[in-house]
Residue, then its C-alpha position, 0 to 999 in steps of 0.5 A: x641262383x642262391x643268395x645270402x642276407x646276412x643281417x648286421x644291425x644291432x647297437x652294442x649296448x648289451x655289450x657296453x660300449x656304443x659300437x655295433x656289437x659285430x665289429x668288435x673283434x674277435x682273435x683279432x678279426x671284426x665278428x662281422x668279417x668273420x661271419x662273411x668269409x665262410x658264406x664267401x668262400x663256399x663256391x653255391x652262394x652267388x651273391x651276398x647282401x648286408x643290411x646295416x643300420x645307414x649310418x653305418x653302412x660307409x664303415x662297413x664298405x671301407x672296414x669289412x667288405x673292401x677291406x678283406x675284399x669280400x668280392x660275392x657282397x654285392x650291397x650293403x643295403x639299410x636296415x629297419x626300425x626291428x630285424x623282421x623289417x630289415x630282413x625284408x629289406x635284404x630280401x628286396x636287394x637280391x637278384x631278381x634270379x634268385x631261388x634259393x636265399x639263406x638269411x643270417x645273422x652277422x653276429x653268428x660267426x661260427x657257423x659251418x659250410x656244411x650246415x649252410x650247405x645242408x640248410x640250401x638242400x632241405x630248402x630246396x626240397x622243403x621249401x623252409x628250414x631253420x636249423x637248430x639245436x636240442x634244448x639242454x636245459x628244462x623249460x618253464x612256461x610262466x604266468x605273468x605273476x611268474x609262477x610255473x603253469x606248465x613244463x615242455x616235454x623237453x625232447x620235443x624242443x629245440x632252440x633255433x639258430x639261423x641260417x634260416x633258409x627258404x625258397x625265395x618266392x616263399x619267404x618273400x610271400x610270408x613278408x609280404x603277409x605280415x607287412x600287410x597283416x602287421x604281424x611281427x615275429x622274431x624269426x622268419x620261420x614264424x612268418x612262414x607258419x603264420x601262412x600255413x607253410x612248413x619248416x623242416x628243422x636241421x640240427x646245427x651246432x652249440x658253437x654256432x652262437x649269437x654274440x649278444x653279451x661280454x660273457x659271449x665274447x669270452x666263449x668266442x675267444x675260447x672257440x678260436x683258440x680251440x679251432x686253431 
């Protein structure tokens, strides 16, 4: 069984307003909506659980899943004080079947069937992997007085995105470390090097963005009118 934790926490405060940066709309449709149509529609995903802050969870219930009638959400479950413990919160609302889960983030709405579906292969093989994109840019490792100690081969970096894709006893095992250990990552392929397990990266795509900042919403909007 394949499941997906699609995480929607976050204020909009970067955004400047006081709403949940991922129902803001976008073409016209919530960027959380958005995000669940594609893992709705594709046809391996059996179940779907949104975390969302609690005191938001009636509005997404009422505004995005009943109201687009996304029918594989099968709860909207709350989140934590950081993503990492949200993840762990969705983590424990799926199936007790479940083998294969895919954890991503709600503000990534334009992420493609075929990664996802990529991403559940190599996961299936692999046990964990992330996909990501080569950095364009040139990196700089600084000192805490901001001066240059270092520079990465840059062809050896990539910039992670989600999905992030495991098997689920796996993942489930490196959460539980880090709960007891009292390890804090940004991502949860970092959990799983914190126990000596292997991540299999897959290129993805520039265009599967995080919407963090207005400058976001204004590539958002030029990405739909070019898809249409």
């Amino acid at each position: 069984m394949i499941s997906a934790v699609i995480v929607a926490g976050g204020k909009g405060k970067r955004m400047g307003n006081d709403i949940n940066k991922q129902y803001i709309k976008i073409g016209g449709k919530e960027i959380l909506a958005r995000t669940i149509e594609t893992f709705n529609a594709i046809e391996d995903i059996d179940e779907i659980i949104v975390v969302s802050p609690e005191e938001e969870i009636q509005y997404c219930l009422d505004n995005i899943i009943n109201c687009y009638g996304f029918k594989k959400v099968k709860k909207v479950v709350k989140g934590g004080k950081e993503r990492q413990n949200s993840v762990y919160n969705g983590l424990k609302s799926c199936s007790d079947n479940t083998d294969i889960v895919i954890i991503h983030d709600g503000a990534r709405p334009f992420v493609s069937k075929e990664i996802i579906l990529r991403s559940i292969n190599e996961a299936r093989e692999n046990g964990a992997c992330a996909v990501a994109v080569p950095m364009k840019d040139t990196v700089k490792i600084v000192d805490e007085k901001q001066f240059v100690i270092d520079t990465p081969d840059r062809s050896r970096l990539y910039a992670v995105q989600t999905p992030q894709t495991f098997k689920y006893e796996i993942i489930v095992s490196a959460h539980n470390k880090a709960l007891n250990e009292r390890i804090e990552a940004t991502d949860d392929t970092k959990l799983i090097e914190c126990i000596g397990g292997k991540v299999k990266i897959i290129e993805g795509s520039y265009l599967n963005i995080k919407i963090t900042t207005p400058e976001d919403l204004i590539f958002a909007e030029a990405i739909i009118k070019n898809m249409k």
